[in-house]
C-alpha positions as CSV (number, residue, x, y, z in Angstrom):
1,X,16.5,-20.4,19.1
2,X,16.2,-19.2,15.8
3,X,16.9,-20.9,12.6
4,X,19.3,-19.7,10.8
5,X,18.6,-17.6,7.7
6,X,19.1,-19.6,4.1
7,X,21.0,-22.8,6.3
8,X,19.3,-23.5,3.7
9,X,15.6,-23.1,3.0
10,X,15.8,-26.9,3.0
11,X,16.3,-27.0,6.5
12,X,13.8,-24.5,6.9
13,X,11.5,-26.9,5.7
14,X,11.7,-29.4,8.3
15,X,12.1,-26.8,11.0
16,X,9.6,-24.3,9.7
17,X,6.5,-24.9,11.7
18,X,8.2,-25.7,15.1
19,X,10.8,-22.7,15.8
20,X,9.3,-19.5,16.5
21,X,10.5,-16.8,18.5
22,X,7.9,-13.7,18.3
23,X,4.9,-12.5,19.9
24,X,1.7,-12.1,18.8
25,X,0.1,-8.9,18.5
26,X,-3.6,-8.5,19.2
27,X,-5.2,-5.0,17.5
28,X,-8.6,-3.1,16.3
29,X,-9.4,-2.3,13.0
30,X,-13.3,-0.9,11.9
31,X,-14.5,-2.3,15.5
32,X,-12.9,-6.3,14.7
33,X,-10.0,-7.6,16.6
34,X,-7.2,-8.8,14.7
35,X,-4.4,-10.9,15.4
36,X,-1.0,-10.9,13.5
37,X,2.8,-11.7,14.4
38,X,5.8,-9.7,15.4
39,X,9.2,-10.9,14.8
40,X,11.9,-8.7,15.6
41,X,15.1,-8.4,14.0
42,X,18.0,-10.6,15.5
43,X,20.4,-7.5,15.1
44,X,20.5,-3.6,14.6
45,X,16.6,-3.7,12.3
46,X,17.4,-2.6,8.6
47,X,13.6,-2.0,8.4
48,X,10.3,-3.5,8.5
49,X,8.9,-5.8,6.3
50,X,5.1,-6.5,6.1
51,X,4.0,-10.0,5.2
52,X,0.7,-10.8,4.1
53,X,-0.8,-14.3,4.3
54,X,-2.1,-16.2,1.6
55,X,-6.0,-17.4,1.6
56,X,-5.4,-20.1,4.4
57,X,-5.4,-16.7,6.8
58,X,-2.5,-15.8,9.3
59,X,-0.9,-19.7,9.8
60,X,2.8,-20.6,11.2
61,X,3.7,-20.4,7.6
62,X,3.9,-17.1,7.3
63,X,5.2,-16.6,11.2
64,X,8.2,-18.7,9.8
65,X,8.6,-16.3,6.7
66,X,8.6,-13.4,9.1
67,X,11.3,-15.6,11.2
68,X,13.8,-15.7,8.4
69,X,13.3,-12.5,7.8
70,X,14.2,-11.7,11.3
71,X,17.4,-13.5,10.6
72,X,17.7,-11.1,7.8
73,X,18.1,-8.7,10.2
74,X,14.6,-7.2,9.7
75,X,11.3,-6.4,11.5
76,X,9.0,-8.7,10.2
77,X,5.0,-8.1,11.3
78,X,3.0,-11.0,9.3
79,X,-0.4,-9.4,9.5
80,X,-4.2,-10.6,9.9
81,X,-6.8,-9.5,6.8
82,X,-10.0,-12.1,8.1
83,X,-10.1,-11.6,12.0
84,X,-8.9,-13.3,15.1
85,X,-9.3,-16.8,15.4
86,X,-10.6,-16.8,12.0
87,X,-8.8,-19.4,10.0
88,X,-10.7,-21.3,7.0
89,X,-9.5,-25.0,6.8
90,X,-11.9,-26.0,4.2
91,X,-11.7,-24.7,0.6
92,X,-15.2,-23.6,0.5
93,X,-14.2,-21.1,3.8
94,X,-11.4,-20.1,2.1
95,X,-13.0,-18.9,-0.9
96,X,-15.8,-17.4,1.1
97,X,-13.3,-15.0,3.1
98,X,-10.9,-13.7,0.4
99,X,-14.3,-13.1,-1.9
100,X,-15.6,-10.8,1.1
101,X,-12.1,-8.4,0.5
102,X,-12.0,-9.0,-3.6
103,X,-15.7,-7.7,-3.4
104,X,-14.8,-4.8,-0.9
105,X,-11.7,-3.5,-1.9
106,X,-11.6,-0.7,-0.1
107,X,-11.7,-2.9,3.2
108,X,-8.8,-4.9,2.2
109,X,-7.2,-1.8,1.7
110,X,-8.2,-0.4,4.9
111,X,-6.9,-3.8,7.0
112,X,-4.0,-3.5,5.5
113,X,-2.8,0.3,5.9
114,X,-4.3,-0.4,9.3
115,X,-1.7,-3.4,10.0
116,X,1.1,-1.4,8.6
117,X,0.5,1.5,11.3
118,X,0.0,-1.7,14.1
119,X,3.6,-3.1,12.7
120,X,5.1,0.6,12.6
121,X,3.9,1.0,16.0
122,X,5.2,-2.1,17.4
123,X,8.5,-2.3,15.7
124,X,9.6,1.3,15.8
125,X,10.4,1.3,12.4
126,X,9.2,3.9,9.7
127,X,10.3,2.4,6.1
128,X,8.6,-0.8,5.1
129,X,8.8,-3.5,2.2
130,X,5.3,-5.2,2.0
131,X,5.1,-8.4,0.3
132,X,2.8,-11.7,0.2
133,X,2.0,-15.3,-0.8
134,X,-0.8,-16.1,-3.3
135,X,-4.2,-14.2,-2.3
136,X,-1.2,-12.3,-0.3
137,X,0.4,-11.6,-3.2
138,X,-2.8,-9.7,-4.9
139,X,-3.4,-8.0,-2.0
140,X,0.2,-6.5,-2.1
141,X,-0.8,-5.1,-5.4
142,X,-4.2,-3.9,-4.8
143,X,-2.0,-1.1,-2.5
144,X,0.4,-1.2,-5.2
145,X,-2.3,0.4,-7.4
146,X,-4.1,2.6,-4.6
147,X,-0.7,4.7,-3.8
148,X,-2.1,5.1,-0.8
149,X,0.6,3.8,1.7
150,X,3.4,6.1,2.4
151,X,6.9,5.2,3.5
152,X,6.5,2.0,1.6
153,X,9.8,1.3,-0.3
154,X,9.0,-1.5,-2.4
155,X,6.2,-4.2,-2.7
156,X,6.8,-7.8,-3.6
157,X,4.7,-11.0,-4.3
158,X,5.2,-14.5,-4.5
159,X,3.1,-16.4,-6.9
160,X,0.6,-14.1,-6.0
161,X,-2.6,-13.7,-8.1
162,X,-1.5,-10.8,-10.9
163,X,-5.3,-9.7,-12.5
164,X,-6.1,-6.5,-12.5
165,X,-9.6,-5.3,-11.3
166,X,-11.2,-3.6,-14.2
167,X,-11.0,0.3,-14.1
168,X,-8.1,0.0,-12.1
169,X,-4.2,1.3,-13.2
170,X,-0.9,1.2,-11.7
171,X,-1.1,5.1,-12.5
172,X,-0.4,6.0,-8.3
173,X,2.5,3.3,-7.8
174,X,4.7,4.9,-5.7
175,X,7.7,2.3,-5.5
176,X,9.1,-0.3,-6.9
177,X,7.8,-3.9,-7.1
178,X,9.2,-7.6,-7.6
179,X,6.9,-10.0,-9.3
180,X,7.8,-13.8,-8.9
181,X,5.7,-16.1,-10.8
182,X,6.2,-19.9,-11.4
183,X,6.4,-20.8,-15.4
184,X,4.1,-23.9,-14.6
185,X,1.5,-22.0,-12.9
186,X,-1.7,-23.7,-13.8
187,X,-3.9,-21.2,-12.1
188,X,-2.5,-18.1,-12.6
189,X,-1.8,-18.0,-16.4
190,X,1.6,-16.5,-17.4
191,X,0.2,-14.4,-19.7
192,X,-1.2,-12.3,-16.8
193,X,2.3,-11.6,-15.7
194,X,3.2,-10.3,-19.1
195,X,-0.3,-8.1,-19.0
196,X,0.9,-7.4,-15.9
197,X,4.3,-6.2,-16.7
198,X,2.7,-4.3,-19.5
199,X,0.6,-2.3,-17.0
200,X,3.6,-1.1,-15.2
201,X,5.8,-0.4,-18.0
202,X,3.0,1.9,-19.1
203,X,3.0,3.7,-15.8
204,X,6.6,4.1,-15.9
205,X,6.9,2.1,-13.0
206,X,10.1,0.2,-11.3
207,X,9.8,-3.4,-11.7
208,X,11.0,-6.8,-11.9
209,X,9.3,-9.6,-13.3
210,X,11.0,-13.0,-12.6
211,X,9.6,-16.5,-13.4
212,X,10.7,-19.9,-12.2
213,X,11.0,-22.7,-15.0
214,X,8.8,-25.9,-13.6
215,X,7.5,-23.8,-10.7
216,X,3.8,-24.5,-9.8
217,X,1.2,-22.1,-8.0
218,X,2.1,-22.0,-4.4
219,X,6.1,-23.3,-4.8
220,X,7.1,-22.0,-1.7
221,X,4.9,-23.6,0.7
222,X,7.5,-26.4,2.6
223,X,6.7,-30.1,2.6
224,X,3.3,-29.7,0.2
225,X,3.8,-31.3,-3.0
226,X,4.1,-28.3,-4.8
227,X,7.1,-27.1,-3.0
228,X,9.9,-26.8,-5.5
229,X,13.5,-26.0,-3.8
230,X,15.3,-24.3,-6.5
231,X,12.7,-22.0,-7.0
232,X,11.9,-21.0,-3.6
233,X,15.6,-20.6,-2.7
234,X,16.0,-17.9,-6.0
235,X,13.0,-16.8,-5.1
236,X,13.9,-15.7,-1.2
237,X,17.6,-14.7,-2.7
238,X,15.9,-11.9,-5.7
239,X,13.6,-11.0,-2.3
240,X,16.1,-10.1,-0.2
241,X,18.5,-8.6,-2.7
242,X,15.5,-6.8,-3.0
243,X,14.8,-5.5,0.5
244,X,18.9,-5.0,1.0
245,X,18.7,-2.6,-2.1
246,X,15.5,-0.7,-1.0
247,X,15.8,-1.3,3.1
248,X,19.3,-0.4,3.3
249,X,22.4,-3.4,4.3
250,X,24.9,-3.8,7.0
């Protein structure tokens, strides 16, 4: 059984690693076998929605994320950027795997268009809001800045990392993006959202920039000591307000 969607993101808490529904989907990408998640919508699908993990890799965390948004009434495919099986634990690992796509941009890009056609492929479904979680979240906007995915309707991130890679513009984005940032972000400084929004208002992009008052890096993330409620249920309400406005609603 699935959890119900928002009954509340409390509840969701507790219930979030156990209740899981979907399938796993292995596929190929540059000769590497990847493994990500397919959950399919409850109802008639409203679209597709592609998550992308943060730097622990492809965990039930983000399998629950792509549950709710099943709930939603989406297609939710929560992809794989490191490789099957391949799930740091310690911090060092961590940082060793997301440096390998920050250094090799054009792979990250690559995983990720190349999960997008897996998700499209599996789900049926041609429009698609990508989003992600930290690491996730920077990854959403390095395709942000390519303009290199088509039929992509809006990006979004969640305390995602907001830097932008020198030489780089938002010149190509080709829909619009959410930004959700915590005010007491430690690690991510908030003036890099207002750089950030800067950048965007310079391309003439469509954007929103929201921050969360006493929100730290990674506020979503249930039962860590980070997680802050109010801020991850306004968060996952301007998200899908969001996806209903770009997606389409019942």
């Amino acid at each position: 059984m699935r959890m119900p969607i928002l009954a509340s993101l409390a509840a969701a808490s507790t219930l979030a690693l156990t209740a899981q529904a979907g399938e796993t989907v292995t596929y190929e990408v540059g000769g590497e076998t990847f493994e990500g998640y397919l959950a399919e919508a409850t109802r008639d699908s409203k679209g597709l929605v592609l998550v992308i993990h943060d730097w622990d890799g492809l965990t039930d965390y983000e399998k629950t994320r792509a549950e709710m948004l099943a709930d939603a009434g989406y297609d939710a495919f929560a992809l794989d950027l490191y490789g099957k099986e391949n799930r740091p634990e310690t911090t060092e690992g961590k940082k060793a795997e997301t440096g390998k796509l920050y250094n090799d941009r054009e792979l990250m890009r690559t995983r990720i268009l190349a999960s997008l056609d897996k998700a499209r492929e599996v789900s049926g479904e041609t429009d698609a809001v990508v989003m992600g979680y930290c690491f996730g979240g920077g990854a959403t906007l390095e395709l942000v800045r390519s303009g290199e995915a088509e039929n992509v309707v809006g990006y979004a991130t969640f305390h995602g990392s907001l830097d932008t890679p020198e030489g780089q513009t938002y010149d190509a984005v080709n829909a619009p993006v959410l930004i959700m940032h915590g005010g007491a972000d430690s690690g991510i400084p908030i003036s890099l959202a207002g750089e950030l929004a800067t950048l965007l208002e310079e391309a003439g992009a469509t954007y929103e920039l929201q921050v969360y008052s006493g929100a730290p890096h990674a506020w979503t993330v249930f039962g860590s000591d980070r997680y802050q409620q109010l801020a991850d249920e306004k968060s996952w309400d301007a998200f899908m307000d969001f996806t209903g406005r770009y997606l389409g609603s019942e």
